[in-house]
N, CA, C and O atoms as CSV, one atom per row, in Angstrom:
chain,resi,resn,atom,element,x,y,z
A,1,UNK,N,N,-16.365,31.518,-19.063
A,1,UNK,CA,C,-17.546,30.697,-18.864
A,1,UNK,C,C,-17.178,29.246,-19.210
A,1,UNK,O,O,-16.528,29.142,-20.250
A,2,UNK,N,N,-17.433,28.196,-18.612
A,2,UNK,CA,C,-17.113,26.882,-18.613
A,2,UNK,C,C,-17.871,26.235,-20.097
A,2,UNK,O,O,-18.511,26.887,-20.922
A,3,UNK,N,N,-17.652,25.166,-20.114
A,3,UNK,CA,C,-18.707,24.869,-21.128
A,3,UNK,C,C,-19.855,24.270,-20.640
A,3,UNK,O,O,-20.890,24.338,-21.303
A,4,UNK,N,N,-19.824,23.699,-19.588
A,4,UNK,CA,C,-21.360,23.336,-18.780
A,4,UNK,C,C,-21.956,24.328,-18.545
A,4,UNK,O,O,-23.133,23.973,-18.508
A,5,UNK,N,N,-21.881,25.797,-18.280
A,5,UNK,CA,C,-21.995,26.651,-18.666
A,5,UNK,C,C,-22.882,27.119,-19.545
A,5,UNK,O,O,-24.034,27.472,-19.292
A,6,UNK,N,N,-22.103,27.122,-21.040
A,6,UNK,CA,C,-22.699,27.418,-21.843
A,6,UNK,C,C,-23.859,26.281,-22.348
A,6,UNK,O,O,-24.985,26.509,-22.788
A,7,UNK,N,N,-23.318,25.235,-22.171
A,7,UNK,CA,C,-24.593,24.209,-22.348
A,7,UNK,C,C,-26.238,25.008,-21.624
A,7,UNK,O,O,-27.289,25.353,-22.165
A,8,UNK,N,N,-25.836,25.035,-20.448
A,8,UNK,CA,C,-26.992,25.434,-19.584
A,8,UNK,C,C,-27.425,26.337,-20.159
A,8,UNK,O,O,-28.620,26.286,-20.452
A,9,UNK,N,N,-26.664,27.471,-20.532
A,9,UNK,CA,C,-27.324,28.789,-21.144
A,9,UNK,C,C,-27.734,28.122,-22.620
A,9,UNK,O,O,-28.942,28.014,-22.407
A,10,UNK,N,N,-27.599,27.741,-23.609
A,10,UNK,CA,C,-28.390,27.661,-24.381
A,10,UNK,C,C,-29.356,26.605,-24.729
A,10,UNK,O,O,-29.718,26.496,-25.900
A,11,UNK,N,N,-29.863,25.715,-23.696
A,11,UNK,CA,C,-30.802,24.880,-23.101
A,11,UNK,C,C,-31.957,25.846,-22.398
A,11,UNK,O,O,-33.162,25.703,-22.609
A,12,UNK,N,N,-31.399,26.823,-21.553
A,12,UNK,CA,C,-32.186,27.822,-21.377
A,12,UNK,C,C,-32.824,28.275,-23.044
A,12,UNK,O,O,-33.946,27.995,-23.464
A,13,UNK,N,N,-31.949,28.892,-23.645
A,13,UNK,CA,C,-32.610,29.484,-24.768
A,13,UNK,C,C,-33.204,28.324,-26.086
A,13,UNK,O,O,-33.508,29.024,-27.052
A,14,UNK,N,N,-33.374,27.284,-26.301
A,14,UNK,CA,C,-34.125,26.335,-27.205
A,14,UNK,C,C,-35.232,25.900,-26.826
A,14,UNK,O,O,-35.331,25.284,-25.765
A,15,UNK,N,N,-36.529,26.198,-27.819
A,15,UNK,CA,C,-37.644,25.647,-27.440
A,15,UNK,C,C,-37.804,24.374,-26.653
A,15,UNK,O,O,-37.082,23.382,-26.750
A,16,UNK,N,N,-38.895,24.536,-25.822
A,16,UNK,CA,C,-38.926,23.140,-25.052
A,16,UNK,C,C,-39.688,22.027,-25.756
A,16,UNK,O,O,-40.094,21.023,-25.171
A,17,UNK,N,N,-39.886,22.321,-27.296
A,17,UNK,CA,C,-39.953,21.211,-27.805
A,17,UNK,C,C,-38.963,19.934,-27.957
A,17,UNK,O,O,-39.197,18.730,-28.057
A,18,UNK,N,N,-37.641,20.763,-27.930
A,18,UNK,CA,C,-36.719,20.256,-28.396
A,18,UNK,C,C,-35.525,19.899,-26.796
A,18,UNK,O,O,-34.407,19.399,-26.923
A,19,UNK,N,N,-35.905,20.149,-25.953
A,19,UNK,CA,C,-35.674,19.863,-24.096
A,19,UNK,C,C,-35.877,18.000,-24.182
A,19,UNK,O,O,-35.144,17.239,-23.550
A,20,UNK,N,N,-36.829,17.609,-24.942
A,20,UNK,CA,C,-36.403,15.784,-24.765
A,20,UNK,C,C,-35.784,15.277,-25.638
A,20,UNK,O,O,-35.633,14.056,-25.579
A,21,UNK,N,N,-35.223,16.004,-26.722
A,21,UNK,CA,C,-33.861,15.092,-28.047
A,21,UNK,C,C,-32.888,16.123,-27.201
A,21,UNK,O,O,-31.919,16.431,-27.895
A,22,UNK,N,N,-32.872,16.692,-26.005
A,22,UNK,CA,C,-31.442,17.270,-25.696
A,22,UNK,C,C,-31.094,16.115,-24.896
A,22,UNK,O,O,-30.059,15.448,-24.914
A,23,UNK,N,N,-32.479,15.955,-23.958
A,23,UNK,CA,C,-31.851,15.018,-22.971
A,23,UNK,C,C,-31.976,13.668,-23.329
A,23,UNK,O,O,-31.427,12.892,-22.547
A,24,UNK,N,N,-32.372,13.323,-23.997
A,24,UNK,CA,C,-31.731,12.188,-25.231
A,24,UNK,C,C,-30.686,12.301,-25.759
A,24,UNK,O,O,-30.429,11.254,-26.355
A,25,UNK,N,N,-29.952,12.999,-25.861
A,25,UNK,CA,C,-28.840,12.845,-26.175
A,25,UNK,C,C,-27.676,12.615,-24.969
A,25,UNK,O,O,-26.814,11.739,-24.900
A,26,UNK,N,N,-27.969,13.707,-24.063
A,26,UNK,CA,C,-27.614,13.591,-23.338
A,26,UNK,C,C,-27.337,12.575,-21.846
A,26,UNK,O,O,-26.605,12.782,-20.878
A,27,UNK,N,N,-28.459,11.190,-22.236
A,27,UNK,CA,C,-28.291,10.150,-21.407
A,27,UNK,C,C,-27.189,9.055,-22.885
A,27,UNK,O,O,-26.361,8.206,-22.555
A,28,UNK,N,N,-27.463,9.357,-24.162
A,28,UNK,CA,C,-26.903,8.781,-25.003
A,28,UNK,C,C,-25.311,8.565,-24.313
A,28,UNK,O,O,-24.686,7.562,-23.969
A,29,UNK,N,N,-24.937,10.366,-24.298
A,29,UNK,CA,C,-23.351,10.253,-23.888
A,29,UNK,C,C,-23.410,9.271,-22.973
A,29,UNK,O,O,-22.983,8.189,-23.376
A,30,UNK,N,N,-23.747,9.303,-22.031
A,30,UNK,CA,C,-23.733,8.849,-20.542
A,30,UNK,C,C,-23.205,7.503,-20.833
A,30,UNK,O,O,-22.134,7.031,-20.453
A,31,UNK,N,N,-24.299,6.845,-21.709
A,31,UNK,CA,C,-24.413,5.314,-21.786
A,31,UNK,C,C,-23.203,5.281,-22.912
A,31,UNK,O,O,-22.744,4.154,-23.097
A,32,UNK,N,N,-22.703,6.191,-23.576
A,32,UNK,CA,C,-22.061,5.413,-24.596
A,32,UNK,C,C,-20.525,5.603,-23.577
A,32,UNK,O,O,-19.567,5.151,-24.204
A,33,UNK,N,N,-20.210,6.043,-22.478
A,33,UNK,CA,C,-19.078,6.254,-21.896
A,33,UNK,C,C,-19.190,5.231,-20.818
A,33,UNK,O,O,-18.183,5.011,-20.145
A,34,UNK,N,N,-20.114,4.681,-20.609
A,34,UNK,CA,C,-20.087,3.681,-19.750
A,34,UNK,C,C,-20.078,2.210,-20.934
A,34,UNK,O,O,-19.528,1.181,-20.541
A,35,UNK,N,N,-20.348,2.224,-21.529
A,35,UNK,CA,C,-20.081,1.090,-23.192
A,35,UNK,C,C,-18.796,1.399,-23.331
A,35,UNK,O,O,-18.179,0.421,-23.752
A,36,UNK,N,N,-18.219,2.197,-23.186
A,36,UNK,CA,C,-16.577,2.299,-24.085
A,36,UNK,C,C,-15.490,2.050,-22.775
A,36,UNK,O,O,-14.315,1.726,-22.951
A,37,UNK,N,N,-16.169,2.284,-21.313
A,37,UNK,CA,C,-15.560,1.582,-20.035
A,37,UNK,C,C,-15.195,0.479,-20.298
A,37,UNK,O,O,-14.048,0.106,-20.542
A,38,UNK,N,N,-16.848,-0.552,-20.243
A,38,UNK,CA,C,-17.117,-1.952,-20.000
A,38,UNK,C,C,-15.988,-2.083,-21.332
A,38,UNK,O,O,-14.878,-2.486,-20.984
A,39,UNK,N,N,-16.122,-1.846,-22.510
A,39,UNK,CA,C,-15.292,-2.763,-23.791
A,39,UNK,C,C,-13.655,-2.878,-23.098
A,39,UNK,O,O,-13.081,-3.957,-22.954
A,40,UNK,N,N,-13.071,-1.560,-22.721
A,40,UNK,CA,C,-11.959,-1.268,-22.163
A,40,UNK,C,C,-11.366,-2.804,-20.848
A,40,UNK,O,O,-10.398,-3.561,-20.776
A,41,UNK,N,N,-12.463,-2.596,-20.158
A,41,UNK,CA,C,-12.380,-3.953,-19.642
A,41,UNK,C,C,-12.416,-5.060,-19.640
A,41,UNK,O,O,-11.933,-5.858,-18.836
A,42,UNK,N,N,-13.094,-5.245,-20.696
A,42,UNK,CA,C,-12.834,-6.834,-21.387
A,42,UNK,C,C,-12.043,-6.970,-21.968
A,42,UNK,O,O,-11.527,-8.087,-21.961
A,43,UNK,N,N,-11.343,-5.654,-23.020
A,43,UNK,CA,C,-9.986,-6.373,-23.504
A,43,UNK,C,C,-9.117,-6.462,-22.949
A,43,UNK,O,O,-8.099,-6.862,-23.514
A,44,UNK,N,N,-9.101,-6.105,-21.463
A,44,UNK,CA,C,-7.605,-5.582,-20.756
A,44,UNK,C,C,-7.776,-7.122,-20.169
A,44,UNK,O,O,-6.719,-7.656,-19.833
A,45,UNK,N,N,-9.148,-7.996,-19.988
A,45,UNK,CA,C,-9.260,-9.050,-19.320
A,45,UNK,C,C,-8.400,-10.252,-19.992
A,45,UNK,O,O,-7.668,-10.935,-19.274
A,46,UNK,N,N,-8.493,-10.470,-21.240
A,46,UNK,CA,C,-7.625,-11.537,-21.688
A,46,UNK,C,C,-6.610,-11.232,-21.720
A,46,UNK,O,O,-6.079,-12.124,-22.382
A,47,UNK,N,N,-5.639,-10.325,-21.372
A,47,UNK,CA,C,-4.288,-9.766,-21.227
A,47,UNK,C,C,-3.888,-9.915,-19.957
A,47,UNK,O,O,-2.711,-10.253,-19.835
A,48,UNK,N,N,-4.564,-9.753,-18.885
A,48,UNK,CA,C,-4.084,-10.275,-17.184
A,48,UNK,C,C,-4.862,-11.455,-17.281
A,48,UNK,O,O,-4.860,-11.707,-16.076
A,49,UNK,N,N,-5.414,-12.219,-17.697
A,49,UNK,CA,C,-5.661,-13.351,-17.528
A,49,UNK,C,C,-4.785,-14.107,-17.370
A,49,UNK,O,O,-4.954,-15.178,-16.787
A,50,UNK,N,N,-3.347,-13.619,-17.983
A,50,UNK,CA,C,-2.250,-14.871,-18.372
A,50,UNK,C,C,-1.434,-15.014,-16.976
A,50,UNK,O,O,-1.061,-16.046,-16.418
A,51,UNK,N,N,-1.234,-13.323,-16.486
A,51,UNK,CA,C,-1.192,-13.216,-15.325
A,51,UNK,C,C,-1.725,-14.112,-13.840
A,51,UNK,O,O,-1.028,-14.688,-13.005
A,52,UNK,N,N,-2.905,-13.992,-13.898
A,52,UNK,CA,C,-4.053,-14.661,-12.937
A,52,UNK,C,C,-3.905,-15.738,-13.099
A,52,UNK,O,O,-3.869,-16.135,-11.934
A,53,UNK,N,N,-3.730,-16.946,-13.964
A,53,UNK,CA,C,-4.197,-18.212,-13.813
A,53,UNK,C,C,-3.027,-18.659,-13.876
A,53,UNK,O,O,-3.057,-19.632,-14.630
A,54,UNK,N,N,-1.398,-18.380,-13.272
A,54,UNK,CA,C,-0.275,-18.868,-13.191
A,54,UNK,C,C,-0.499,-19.555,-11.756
A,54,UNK,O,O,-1.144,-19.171,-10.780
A,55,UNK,N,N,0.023,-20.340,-11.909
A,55,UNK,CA,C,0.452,-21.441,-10.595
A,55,UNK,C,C,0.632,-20.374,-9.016
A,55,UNK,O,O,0.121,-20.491,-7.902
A,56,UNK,N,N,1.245,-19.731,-9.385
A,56,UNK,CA,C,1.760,-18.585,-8.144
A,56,UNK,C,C,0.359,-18.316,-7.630
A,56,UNK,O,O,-0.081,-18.845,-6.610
A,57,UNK,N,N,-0.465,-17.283,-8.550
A,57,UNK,CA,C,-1.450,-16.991,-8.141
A,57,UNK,C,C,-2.187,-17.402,-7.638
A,57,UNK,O,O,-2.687,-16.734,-6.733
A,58,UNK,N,N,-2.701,-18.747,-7.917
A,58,UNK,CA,C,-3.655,-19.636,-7.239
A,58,UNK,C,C,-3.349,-19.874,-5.888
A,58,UNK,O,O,-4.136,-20.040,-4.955
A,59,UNK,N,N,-1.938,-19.871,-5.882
A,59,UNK,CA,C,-1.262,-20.582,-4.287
A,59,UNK,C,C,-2.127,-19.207,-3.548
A,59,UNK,O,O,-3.186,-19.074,-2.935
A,60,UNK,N,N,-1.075,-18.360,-3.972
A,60,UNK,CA,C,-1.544,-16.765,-3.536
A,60,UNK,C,C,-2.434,-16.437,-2.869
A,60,UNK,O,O,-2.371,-15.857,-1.785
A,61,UNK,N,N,-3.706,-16.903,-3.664
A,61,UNK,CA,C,-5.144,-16.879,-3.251
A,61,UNK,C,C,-5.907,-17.564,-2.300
A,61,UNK,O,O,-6.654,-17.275,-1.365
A,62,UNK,N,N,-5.430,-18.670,-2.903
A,62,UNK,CA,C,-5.781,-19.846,-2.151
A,62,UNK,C,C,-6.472,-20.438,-0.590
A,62,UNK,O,O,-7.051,-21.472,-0.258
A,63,UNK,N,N,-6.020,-19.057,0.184
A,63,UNK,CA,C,-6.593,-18.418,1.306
A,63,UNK,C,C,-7.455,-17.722,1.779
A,63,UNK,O,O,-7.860,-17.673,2.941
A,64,UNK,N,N,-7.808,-17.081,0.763
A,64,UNK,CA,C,-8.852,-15.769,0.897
A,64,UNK,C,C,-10.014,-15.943,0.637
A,64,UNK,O,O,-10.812,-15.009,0.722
């Protein structure tokens, strides 16, 4: 059995009081994996930056 799977099955079995702190949590992940993307990308940004703004590049571009 997968673990999405078992998620499902015991979502089936927990009161449905407790069905909106699941899916509260469950948009939590969502957003915190799309937060730990975006950070990923900003630090990788000042690292090719040094890349990008060389003389070459600009020529490079310069067309497009």
């Amino acid at each position: 059995m997968s673990n999405k799977e078992k998620i499902i099955q015991e979502l089936e079995q927990i009161p449905d009081i407790f069905l909106d702190e699941a899916l509260d949590f469950i948009r939590y992940l969502k957003t915190k994996t799309l937060h730990e993307r975006l950070e990923t990308v900003i630090a990788s940004e000042s690292l090719l930056q040094k890349d990008w703004l060389r003389p070459e590049e600009e020529i490079a571009w310069q067309n497009l």
